[in-house]
C-alpha positions in Angstrom: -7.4 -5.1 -0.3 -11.0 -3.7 -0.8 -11.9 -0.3 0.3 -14.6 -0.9 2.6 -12.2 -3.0 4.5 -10.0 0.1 5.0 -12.9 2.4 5.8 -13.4 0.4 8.9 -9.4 0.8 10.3 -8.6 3.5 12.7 -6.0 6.1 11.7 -3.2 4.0 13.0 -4.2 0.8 11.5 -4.3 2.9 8.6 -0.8 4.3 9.0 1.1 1.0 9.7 -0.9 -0.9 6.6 0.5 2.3 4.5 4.5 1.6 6.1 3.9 -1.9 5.5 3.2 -1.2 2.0 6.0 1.3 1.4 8.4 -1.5 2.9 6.6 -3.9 0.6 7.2 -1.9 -2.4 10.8 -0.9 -1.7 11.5 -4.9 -1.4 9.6 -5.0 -4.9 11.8 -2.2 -6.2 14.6 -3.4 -5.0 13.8 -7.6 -6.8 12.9 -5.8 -9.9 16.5 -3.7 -9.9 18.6 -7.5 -9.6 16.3 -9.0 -12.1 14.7 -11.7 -8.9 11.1 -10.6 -9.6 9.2 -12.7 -11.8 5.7 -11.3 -11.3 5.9 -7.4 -12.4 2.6 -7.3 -11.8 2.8 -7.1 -7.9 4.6 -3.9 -8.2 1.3 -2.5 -9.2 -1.2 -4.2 -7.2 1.1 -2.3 -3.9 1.5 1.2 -5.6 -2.7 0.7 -6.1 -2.9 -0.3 -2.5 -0.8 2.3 -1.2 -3.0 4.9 -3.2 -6.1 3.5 -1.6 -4.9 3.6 1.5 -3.7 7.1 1.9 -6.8 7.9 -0.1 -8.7 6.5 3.1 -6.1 8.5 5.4 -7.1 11.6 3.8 -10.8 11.2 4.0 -10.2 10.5 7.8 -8.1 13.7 8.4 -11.1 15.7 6.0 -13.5 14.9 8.5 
């Protein structure tokens, strides 16, 4: 997810991308804890997401 994509969401696009990620990365969690993931690495590319997204959220709420 690039972050001139985001820029252009409204506040609640913004807010349901950032509780679809949460979900996402509770599902991620939750593979990782019975040993079902096999790519670790998507664990980070959604906590990165979720960063850039609420990153985005708070620039919104700044202005």
């Amino acid at each position: 997810m690039k972050l001139s994509e985001l820029r252009t969401k409204t506040r609640d696009d913004l807010t349901k991308e950032l509780e679809a990620l949460l979900k996402a990365q509770f599902g991620l969690r939750m593979q990782h804890a019975t040993q079902q993931l096999s790519n670790t690495s998507q664990k980070r590319k959604v906590r990165r997401d979720i960063a850039r997204v609420r990153t985005v959220l708070r620039e919104k709420v700044k202005r």
